[in-house]
C-alpha positions as CSV (number, residue, x, y, z in Angstrom):
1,X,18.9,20.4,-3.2
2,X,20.5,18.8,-6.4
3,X,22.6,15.7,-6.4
4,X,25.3,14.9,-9.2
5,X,26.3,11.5,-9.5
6,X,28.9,10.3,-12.1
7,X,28.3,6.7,-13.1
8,X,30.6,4.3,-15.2
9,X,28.3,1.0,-16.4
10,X,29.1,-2.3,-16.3
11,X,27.7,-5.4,-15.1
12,X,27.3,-4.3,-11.5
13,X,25.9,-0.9,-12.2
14,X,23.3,0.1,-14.4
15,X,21.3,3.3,-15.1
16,X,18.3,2.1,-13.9
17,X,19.2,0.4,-11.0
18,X,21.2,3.6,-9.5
19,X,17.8,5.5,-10.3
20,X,15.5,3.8,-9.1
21,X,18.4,3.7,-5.6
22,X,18.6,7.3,-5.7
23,X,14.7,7.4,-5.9
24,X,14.2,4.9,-2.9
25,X,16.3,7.7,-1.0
26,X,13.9,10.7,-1.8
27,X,15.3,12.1,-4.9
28,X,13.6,12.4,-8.2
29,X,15.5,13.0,-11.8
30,X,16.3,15.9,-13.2
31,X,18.4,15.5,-15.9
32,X,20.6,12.5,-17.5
33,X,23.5,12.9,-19.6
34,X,25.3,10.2,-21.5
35,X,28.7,11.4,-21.8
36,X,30.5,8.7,-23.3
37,X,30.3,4.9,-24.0
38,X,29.2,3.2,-20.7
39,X,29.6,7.2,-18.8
40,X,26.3,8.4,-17.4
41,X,26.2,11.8,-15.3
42,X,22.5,11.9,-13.5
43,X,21.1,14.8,-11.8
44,X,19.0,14.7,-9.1
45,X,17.0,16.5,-7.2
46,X,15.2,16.0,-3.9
47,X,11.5,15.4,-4.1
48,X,10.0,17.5,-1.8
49,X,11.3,20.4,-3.4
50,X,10.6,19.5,-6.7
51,X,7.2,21.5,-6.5
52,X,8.6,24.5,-4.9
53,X,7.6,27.4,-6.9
54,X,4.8,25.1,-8.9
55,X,1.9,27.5,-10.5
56,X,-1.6,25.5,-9.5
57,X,-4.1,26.2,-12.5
58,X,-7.4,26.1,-10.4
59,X,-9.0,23.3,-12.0
């Protein structure tokens, strides 16, 4: 399951700190897209389905 948040920075609200919130809740990044000054849109999605579909090598 993917998440899209749109963020505006400023002093209250920073990249990092709504990553590493949306992280704490069981979502990893997926993508991050600066779309203007100060105007982030992140993509997350969950964790444990972030390996779904992974190819193990063996090794």
């Amino acid at each position: 399951m993917y998440k899209v948040v749109d963020l505006i920075e400023d002093k209250h609200t920073t990249v990092e700190a709504t990553l590493n919130e949306w992280v704490a809740k069981g979502y990893e990044p997926f993508q991050v897209i600066r779309r203007a000054t100060y105007s982030w849109r992140l993509i997350f999605r969950r964790a444990d389905e972030a390996n779904v579909g992974s190819v193990a090598d063996g090794n």
